[in-house]
ZANUFI-831878 format. One line per 4 residues: number of its first residue (from 1); their letters; for each residue x, y, z of N, C-alpha, C, O, CB. Coordinates in Angstrom, 1 decimal. Glycine has a CB too. Layout:
N
NUM> a> X/Y/Z/X/Y/Z/X/Y/Z/X/Y/Z/X/Y/Z; ...
// end
This chain:
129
1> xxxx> -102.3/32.2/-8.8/-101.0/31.7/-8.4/-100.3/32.8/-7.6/-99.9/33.8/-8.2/-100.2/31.3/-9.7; -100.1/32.7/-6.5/-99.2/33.5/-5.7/-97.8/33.6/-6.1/-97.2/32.6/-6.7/-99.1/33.0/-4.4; -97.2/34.7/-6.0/-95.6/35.2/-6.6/-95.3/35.6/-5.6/-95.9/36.4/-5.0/-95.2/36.4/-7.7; -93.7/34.9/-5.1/-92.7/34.8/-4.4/-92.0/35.8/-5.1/-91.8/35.7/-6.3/-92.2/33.5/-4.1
5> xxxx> -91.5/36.8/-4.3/-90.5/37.7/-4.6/-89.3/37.9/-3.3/-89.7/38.0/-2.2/-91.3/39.1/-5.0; -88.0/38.0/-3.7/-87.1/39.0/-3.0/-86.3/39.8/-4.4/-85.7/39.3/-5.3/-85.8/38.2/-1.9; -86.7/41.5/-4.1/-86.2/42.3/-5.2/-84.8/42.4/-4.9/-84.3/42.5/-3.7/-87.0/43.7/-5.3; -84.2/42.5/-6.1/-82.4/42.6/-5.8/-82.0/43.7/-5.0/-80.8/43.7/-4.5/-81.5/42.8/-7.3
9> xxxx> -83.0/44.9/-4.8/-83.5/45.8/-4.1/-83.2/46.0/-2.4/-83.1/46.9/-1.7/-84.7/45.6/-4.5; -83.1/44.8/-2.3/-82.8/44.3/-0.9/-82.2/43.1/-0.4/-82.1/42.2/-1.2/-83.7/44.2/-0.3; -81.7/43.1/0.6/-80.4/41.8/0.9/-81.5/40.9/0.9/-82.7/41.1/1.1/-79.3/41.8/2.7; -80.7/39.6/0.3/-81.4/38.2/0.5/-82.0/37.6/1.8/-81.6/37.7/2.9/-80.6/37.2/0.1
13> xxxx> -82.7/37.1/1.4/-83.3/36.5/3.0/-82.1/35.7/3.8/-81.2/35.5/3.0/-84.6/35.2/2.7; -81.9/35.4/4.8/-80.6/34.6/6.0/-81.2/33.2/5.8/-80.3/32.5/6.0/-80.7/35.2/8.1; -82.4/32.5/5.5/-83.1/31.4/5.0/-84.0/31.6/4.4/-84.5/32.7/4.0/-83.4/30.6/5.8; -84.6/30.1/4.3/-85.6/30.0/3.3/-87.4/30.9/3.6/-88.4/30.4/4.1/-85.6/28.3/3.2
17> xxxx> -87.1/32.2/3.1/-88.6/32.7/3.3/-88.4/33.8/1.9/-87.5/33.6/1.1/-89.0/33.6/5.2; -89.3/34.7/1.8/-89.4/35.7/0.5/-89.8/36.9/1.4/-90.3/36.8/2.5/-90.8/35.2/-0.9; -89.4/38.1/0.7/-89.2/39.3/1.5/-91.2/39.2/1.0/-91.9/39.1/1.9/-87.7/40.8/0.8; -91.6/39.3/0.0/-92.8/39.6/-0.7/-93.3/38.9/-1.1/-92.6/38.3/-2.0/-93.0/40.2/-1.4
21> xxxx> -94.9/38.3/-0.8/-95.7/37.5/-1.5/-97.1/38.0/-2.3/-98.1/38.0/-1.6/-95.9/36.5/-0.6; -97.1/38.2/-3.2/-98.2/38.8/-4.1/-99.5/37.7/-4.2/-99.3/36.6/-4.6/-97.4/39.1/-5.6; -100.5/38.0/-3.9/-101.4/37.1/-3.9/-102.6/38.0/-4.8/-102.9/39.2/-4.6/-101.8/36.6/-2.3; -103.2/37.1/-5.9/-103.7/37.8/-6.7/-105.3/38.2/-6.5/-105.8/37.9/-5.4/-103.5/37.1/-7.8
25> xxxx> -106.0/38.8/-7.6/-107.2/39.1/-7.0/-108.6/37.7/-6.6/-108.1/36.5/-6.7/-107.7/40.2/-8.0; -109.4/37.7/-6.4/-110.1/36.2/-6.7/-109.2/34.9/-6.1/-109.2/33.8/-6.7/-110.3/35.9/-8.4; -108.3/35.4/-4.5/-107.9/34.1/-4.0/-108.8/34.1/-2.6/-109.5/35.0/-2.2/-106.4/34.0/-3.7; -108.6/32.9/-2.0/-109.9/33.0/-1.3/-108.4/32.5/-0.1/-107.5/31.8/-0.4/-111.7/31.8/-1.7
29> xxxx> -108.8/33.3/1.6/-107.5/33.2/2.2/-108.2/32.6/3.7/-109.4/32.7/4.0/-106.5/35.0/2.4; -107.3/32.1/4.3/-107.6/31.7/6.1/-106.4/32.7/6.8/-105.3/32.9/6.2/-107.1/29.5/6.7; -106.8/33.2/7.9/-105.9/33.6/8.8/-106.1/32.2/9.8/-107.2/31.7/9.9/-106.3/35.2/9.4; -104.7/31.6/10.6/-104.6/31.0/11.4/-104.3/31.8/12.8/-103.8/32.9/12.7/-104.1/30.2/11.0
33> xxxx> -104.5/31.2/13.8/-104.2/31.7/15.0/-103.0/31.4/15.6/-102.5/30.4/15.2/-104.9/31.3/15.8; -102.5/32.0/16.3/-101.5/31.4/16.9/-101.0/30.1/17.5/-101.3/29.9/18.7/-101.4/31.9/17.3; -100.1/29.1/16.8/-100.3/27.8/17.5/-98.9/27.5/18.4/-97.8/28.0/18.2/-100.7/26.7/16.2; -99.3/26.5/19.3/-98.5/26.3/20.3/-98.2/24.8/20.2/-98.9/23.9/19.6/-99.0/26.9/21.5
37> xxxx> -97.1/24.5/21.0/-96.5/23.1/21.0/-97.3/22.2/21.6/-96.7/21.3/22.3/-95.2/23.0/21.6; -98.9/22.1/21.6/-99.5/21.3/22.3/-100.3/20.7/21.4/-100.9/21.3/20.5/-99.9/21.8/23.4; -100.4/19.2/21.8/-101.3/18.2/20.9/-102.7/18.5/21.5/-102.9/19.3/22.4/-101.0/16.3/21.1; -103.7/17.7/20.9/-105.1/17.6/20.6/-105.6/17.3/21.9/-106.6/17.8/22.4/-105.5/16.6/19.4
41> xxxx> -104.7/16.5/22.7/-105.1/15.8/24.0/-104.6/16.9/25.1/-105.1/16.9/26.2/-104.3/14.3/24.3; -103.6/17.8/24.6/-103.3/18.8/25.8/-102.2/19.2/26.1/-101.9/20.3/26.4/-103.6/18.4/27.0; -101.4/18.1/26.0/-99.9/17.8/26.6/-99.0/18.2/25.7/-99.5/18.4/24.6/-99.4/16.5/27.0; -97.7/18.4/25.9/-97.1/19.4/25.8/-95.4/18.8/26.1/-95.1/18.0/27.0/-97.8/20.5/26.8
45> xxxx> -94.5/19.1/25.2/-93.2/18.3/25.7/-92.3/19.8/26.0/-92.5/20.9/25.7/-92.3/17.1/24.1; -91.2/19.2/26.8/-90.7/20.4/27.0/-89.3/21.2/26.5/-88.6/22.1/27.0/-90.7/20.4/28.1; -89.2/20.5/25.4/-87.6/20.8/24.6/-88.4/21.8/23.3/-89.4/21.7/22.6/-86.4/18.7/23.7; -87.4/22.8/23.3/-88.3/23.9/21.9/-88.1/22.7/20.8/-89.1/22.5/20.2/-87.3/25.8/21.1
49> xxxx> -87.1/22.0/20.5/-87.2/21.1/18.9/-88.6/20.5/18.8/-89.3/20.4/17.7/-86.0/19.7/18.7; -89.0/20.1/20.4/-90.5/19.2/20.2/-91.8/19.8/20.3/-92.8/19.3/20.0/-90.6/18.1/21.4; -91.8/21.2/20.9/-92.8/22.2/21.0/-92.5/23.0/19.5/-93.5/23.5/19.2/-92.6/23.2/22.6; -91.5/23.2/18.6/-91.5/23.6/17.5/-92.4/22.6/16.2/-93.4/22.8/15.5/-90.0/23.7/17.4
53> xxxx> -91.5/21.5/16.2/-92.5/20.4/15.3/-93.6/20.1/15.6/-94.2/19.7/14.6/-92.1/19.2/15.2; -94.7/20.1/16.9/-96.0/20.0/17.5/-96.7/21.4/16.9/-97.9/21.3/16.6/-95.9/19.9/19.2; -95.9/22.8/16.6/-96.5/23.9/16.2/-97.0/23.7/14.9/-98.2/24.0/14.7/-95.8/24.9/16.3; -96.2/23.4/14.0/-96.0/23.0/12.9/-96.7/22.1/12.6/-97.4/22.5/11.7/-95.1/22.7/12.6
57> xxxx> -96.9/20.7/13.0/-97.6/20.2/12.9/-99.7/20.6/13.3/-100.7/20.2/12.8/-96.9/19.4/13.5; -99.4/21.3/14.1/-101.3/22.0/14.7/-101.3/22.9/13.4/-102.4/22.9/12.9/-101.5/23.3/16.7; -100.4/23.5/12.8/-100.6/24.4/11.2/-101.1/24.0/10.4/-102.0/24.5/9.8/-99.7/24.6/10.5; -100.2/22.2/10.1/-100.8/21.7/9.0/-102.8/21.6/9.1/-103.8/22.0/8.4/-100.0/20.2/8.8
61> xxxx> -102.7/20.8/10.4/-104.1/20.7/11.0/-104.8/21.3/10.8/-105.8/20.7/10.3/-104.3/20.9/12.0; -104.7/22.8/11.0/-105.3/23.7/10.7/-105.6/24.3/9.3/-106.7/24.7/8.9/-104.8/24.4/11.3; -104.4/24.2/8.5/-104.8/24.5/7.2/-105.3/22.9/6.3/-105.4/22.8/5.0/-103.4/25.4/6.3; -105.5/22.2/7.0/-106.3/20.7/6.2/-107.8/21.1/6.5/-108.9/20.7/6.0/-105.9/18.8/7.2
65> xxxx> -107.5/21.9/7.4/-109.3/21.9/8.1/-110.0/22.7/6.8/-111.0/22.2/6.2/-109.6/23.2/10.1; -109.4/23.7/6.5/-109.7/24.8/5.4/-109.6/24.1/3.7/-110.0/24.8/2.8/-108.5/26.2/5.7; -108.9/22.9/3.5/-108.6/22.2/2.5/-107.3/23.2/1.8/-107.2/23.6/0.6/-110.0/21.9/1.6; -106.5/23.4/3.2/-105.1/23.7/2.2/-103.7/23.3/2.7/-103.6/22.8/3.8/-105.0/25.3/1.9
69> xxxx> -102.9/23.6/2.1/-101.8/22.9/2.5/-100.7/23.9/2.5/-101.0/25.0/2.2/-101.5/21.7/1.6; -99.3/23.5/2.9/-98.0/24.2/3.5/-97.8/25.3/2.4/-97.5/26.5/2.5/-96.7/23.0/3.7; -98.0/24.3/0.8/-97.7/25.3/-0.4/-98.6/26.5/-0.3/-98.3/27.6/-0.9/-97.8/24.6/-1.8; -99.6/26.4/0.2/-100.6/27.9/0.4/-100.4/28.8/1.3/-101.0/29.9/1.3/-102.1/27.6/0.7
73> xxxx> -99.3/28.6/2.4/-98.9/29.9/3.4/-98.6/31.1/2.7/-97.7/30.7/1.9/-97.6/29.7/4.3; -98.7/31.6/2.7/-98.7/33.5/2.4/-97.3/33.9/3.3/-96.3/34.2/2.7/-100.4/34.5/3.3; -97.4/33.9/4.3/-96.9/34.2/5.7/-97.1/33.8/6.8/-98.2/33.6/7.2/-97.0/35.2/6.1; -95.6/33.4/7.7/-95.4/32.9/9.1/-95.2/34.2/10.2/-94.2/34.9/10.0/-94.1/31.8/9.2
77> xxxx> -95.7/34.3/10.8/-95.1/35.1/12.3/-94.9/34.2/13.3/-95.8/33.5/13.8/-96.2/36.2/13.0; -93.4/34.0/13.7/-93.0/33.3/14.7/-92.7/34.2/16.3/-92.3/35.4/16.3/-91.7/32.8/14.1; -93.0/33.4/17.3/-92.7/34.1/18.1/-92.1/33.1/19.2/-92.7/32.2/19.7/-93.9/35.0/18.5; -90.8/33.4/19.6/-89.5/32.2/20.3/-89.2/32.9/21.9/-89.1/34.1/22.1/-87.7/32.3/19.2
81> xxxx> -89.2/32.2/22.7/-88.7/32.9/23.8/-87.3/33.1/23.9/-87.0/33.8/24.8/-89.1/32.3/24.9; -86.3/32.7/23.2/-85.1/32.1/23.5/-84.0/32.5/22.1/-83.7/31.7/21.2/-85.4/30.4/23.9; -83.5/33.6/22.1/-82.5/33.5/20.7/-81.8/33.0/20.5/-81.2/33.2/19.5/-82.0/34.2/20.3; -81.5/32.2/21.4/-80.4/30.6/21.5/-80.7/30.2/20.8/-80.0/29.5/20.1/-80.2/29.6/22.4
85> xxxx> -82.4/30.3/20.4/-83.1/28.9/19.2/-83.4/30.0/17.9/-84.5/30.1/17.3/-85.2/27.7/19.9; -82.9/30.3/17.8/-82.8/30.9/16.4/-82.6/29.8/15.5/-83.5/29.2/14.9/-81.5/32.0/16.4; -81.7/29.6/15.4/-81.2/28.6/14.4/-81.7/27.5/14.4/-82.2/27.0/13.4/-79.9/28.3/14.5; -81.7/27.1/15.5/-83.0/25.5/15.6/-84.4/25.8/14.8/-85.0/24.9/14.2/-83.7/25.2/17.7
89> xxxx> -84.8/27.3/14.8/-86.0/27.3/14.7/-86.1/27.7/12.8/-87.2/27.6/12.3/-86.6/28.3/15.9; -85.2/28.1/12.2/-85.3/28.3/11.1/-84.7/26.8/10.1/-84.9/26.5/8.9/-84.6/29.7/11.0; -83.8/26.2/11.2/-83.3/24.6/10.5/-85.1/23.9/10.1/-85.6/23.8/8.9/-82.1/23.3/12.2; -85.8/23.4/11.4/-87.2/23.2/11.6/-87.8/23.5/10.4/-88.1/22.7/9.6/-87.7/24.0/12.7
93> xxxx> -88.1/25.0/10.4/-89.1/25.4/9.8/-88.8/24.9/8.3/-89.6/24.3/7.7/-89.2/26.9/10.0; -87.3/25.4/7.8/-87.1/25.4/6.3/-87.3/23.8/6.2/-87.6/23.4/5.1/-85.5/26.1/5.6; -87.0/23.0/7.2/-86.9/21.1/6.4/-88.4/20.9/6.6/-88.9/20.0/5.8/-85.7/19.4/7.7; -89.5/21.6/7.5/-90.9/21.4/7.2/-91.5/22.2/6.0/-92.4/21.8/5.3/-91.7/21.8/8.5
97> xxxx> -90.9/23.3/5.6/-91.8/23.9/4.9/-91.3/23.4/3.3/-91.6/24.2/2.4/-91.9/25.7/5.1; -90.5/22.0/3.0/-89.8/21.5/1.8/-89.2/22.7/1.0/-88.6/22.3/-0.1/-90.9/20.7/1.0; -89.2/23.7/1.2/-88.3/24.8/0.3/-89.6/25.7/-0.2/-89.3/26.3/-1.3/-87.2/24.1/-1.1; -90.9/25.8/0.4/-91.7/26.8/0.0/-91.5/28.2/1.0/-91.6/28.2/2.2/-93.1/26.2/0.0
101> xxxx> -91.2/29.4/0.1/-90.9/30.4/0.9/-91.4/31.4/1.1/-90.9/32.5/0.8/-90.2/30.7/0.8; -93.0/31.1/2.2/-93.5/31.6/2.4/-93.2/33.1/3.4/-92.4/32.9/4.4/-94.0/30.9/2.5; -93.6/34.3/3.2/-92.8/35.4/4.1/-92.9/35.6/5.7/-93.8/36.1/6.3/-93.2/36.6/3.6; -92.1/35.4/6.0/-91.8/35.3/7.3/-91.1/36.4/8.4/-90.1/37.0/8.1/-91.2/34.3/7.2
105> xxxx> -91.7/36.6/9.6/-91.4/37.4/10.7/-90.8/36.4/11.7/-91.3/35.3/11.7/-92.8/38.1/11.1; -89.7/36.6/12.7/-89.2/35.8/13.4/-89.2/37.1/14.7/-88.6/38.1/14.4/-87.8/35.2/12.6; -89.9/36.9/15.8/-89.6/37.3/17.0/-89.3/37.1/18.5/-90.1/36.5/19.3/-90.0/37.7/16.9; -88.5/37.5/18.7/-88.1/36.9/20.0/-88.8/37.4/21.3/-88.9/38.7/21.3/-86.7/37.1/20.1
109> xxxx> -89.2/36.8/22.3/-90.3/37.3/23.3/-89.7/37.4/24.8/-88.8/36.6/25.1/-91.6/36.3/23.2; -90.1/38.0/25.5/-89.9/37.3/26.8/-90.3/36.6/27.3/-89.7/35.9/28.1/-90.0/37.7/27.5; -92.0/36.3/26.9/-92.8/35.3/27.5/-93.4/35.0/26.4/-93.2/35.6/25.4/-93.6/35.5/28.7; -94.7/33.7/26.4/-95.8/33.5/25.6/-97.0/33.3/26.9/-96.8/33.5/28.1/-95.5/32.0/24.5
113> xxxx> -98.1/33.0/26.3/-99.5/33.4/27.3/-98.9/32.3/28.3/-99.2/32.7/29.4/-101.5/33.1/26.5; -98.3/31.2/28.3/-98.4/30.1/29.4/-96.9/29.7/29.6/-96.3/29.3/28.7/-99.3/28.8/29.0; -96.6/29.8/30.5/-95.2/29.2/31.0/-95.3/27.8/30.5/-96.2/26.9/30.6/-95.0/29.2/32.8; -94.0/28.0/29.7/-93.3/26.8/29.4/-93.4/27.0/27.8/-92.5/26.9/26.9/-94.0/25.3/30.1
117> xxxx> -94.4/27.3/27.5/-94.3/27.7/26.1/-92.9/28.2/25.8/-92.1/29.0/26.3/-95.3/28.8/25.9; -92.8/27.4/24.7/-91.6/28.2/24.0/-91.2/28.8/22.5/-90.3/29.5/22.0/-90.6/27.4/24.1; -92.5/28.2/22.0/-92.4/29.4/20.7/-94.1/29.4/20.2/-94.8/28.4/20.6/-91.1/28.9/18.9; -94.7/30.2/19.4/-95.8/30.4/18.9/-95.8/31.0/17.5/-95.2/32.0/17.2/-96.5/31.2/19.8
121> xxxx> -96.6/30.1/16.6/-96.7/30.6/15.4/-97.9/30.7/14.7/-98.7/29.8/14.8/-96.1/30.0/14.9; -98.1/32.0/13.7/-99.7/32.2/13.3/-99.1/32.3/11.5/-98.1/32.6/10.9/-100.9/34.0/14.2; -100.1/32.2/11.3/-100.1/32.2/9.5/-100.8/32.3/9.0/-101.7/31.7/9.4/-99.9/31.5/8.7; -101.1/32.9/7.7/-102.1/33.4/6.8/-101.7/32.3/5.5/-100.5/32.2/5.2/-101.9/35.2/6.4
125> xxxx> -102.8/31.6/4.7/-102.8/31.1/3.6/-103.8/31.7/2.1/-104.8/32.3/2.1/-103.1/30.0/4.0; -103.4/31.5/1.4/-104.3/31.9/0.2/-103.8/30.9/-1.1/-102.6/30.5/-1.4/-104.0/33.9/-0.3; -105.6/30.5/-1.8/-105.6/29.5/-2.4/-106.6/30.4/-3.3/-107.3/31.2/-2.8/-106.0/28.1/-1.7; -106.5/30.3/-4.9/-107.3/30.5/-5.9/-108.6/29.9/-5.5/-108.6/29.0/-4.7/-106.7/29.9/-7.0
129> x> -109.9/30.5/-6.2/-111.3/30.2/-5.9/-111.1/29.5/-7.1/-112.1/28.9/-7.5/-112.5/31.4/-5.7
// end
């Protein structure tokens, strides 16, 4: 069983993530790659709210492939071009991730590998064997 921690030790999270996630011995984990706002077919919309939920959505994808789900994230690394979407991007994330708080990195970029891109996200999961 993974343990969600923030120690009183340190200021609370600004949303929904955990400063520390303890994952025990005998869990078996996926690293994901970094995913981008584009569907299966290619294409690509060009507002961050719709390139944000398309990321999110290639996550789940990805951790179904492995037989796991949103409650198994460990940790998100986000990467945004735009700190304007700050807030957009943590509204997003916390109403997708239903209140699981997995630990999270939020960074802001100048670019991603392809113009137009506007945010990229990778994640690590871990599930008991």
């Amino acid at each position: 069983m993974l343990n969600f921690i923030n120690p009183d030790t340190l200021a609370p999270p600004p949303s929904n993530f955990s400063h520390v996630v303890d994952v025990p011995d005998g869990t078996r984990m996926a690293f994901i790659s970094g995913q981008v706002g584009v569907d299966k077919d290619g294409s690509s919309v060009a507002d961050f709210a719709g390139q944000c939920r398309q990321v999110l959505q290639n996550l789940e994808r990805a951790l179904e492939a492995v037989d796991m789900g949103i409650t198994d994230i460990v940790r998100l690394n986000a990467f945004i071009t735009d700190a304007a979407d700050v807030g957009a991007f943590r509204d997003i994330r916390d109403d997708w991730s239903g209140g699981h708080p997995a630990a999270s990195t939020l960074v802001v970029v100048s670019a991603l590998a392809a113009p137009g891109w506007k945010v990229e996200i990778e994640a690590v999961a871990a599930r008991a064997k």
